[in-house]
N, C-alpha and C positions, 0 to 999 in steps of 0.2 A: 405149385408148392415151392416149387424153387425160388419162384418170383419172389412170392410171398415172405421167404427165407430174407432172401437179401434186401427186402425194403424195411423189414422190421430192423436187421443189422444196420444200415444206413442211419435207420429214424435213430437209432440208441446212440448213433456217433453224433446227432446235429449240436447236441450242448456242449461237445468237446472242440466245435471247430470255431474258432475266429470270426467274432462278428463284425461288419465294416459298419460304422457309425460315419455317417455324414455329417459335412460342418460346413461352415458357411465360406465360400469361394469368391472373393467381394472384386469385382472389377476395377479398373485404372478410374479417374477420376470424378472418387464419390464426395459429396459435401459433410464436412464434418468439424464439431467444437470441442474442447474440449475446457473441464472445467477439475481441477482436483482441489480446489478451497471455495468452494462457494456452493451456490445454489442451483440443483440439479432437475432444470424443468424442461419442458418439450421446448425445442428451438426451432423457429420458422424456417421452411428448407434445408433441414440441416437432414443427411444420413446415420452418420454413425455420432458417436456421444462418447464421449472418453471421459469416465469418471471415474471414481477410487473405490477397489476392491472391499474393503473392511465397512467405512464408513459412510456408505451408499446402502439405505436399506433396499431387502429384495420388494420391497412392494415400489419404490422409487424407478428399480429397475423395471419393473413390471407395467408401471405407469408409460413408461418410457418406448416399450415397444408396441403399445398398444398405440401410442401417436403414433408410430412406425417407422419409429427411430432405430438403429441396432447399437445395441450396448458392449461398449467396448471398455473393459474393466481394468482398471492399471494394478498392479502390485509391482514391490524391487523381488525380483528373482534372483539379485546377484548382492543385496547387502539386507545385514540385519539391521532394524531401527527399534530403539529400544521401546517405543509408546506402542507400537501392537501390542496385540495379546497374546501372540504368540511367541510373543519375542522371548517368553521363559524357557522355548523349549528347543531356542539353539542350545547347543554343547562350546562350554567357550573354548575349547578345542579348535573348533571352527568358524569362529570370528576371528578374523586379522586385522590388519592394521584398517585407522582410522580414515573415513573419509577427509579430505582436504574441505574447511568451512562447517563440518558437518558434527559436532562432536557425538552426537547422540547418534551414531551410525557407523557400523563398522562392515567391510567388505566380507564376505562370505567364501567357504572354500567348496567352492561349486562339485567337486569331485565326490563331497563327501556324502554317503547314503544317507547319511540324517538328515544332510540339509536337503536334500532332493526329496526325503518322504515327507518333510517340514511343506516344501513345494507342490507334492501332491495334493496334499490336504488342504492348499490355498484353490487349486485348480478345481477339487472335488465342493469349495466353498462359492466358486464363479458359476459351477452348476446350478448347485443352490437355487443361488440368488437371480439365477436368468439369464450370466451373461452369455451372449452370443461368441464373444473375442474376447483372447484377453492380452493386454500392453506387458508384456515382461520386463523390467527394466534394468539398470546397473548387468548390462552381461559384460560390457566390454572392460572388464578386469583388468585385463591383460594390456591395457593401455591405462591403467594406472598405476601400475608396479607392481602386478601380479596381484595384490590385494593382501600383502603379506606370505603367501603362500609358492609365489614366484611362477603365477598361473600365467599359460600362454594364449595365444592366440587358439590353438589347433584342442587347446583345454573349453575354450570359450562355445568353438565351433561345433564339439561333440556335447557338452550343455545344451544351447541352443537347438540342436538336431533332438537332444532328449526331450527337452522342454516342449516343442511340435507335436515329436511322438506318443509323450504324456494329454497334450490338450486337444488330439485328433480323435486320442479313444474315446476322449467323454465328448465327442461331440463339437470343443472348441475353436475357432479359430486362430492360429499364433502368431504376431507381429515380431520382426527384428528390431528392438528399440537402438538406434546410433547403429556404432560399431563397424563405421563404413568399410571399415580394411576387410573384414568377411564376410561381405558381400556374397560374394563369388561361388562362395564354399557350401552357403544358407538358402540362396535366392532360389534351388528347386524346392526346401523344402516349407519354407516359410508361408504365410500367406498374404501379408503385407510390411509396411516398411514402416516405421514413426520415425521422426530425426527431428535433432533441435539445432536449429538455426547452419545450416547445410550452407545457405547463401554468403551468412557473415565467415563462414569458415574456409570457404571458396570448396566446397567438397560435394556440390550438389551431384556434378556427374558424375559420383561413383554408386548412388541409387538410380542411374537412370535404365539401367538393365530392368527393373522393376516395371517402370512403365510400360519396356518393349515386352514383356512377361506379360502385361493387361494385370499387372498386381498395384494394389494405390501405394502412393507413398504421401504418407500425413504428415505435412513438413511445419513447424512451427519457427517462425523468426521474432522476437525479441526484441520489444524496445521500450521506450521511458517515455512516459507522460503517451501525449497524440503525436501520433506522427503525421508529418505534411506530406500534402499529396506527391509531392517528388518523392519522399521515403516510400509512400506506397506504392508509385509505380516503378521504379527501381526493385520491388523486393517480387514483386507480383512480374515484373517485365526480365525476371531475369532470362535467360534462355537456356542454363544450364538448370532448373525447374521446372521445366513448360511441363506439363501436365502435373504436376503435384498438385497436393490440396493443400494449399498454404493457407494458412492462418499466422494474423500478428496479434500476440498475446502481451500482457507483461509477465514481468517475472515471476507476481503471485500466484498466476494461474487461478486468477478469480474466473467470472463469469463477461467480464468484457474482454472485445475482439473485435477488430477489425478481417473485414474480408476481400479481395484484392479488385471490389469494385467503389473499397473507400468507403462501405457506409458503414456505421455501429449501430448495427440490430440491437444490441442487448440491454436491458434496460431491467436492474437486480428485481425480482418480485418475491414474494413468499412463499418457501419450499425447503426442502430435504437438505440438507447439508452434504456435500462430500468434499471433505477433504481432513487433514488434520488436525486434531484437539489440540494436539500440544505446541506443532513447529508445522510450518510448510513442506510436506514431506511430497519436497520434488527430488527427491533421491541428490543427487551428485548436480543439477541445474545450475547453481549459483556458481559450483567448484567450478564445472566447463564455461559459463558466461562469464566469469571473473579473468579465466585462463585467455578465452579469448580477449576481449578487452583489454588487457595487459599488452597483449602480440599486437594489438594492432596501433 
């Protein structure tokens, strides 16, 4: 009777205790494309698929893994752009200053509970829609002058750690998009790395902990027009990247790419749109490609 006693007590605790929802744990160098203005179809060889949260239908995504691909969903977690649809329901409270290049976008005050349950409700919309992971983007604030709000690093770091601990419960996986200076701080709890153009900025080795982790890092380098096989094996040859998943894009982030054995698979067909109605909403891309390009 006793038994009896304390199994039924147990049973009546099991909906109060924390359930652990598994997510996907992707090893060091998986093949992957990504596409956030174009056409979003199954890619030959390709792993994961990097397309855009909003305007990716879920059946696109669905189509996607059924090739068996893993869909990896981008949204800005760290700025508001005014052509969402949810963009009506920041508080301009908490929009700050202007992206650099960008006028239709302004930097977010990541501390704020509104704007983190604005976030939830993107995260609870990648469920939805299928995604496996999702690309969080604009966190590194804090290396653009605070974002109006005079946000730090260690403000960035405890975001990012929330933003994880938000997309584990439901299941997702979470990337560090950039943001190499907090590395260090992220890399146990992250689960992979995006960066754009690591190699033109000489900063590839501060994601290489990632590798030694067995976590990918989805490196994208950036160039105009084709580039010549010298540019491709200089970018593909660097050795501060050995094991990334490099991909050379251009800036629009269509559906063409180069991959570091020099050939161009992709060839545009008829399919799903992902990316932006109105503007190329590659977040902050052009600000940092400009920024660079200037320095050098």
């Amino acid at each position: 009777m006793q038994f009896r006693t304390n199994l039924l007590s147990i049973t009546a605790l099991l909906p109060l205790l924390p359930l652990t929802t598994a997510w996907w744990k992707p090893p060091a160098n998986l093949s992957w494309q990504i596409v956030l203005n174009g056409s979003l179809v199954p890619f030959a060889n390709m792993t994961v698929i990097d397309g855009d949260l909003f305007d990716t239908p879920a059946n696109v995504w669905s189509d996607l893994r059924k090739a068996g691909h893993i869909p990896l969903c981008y949204f800005s977690a760290g700025s508001a752009e005014n052509w969402r649809d949810d963009y009506k329901d920041f508080a301009a409270e908490d929009m700050g200053s202007t992206l650099e290049h960008w006028e239709d976008e302004k930097w977010l005050n990541v501390k704020s509970k509104k704007v983190r349950k604005i976030m939830q409700k993107r995260m609870d919309l990648a469920v939805e829609k299928g995604c496996v992971a999702i690309d969080p983007d604009n966190v590194d604030v804090y290396d653009n002058g605070g974002g109006g709000f005079s946000l730090t690093a260690p403000d960035s770091i405890e975001y990012v750690k929330w933003l994880v601990s938000e997309g584990h419960k439901r299941g997702l996986s979470v990337g560090l998009k950039n943001a190499a200076s907090i590395v260090g701080d992220v890399l146990a709890d992250v689960d992979f790395q995006v960066n754009e153009e690591c190699g033109q900025i000489g900063e590839c080795d501060l994601f290489r902990s990632f590798i030694e982790a067995n976590k990918p890092v989805f490196g994208i380098e950036y160039v105009e027009g084709e580039p010549s096989r010298d540019t491709v094996d200089a970018i593909c040859g660097n050795v501060e990247s050995r094991g990334f998943s490099t991909v050379i894009k251009h800036l629009d982030l269509k559906e063409w790419v180069v991959y570091c054995n020099g050939t161009i698979p992709f060839k545009p067909k008829e399919g799903a749109r992902s990316g932006a109605s109105k503007q190329l909403r590659t977040g902050g891309l052009l600000n940092r490609y400009d920024s660079v390009r200037r320095a050098l």
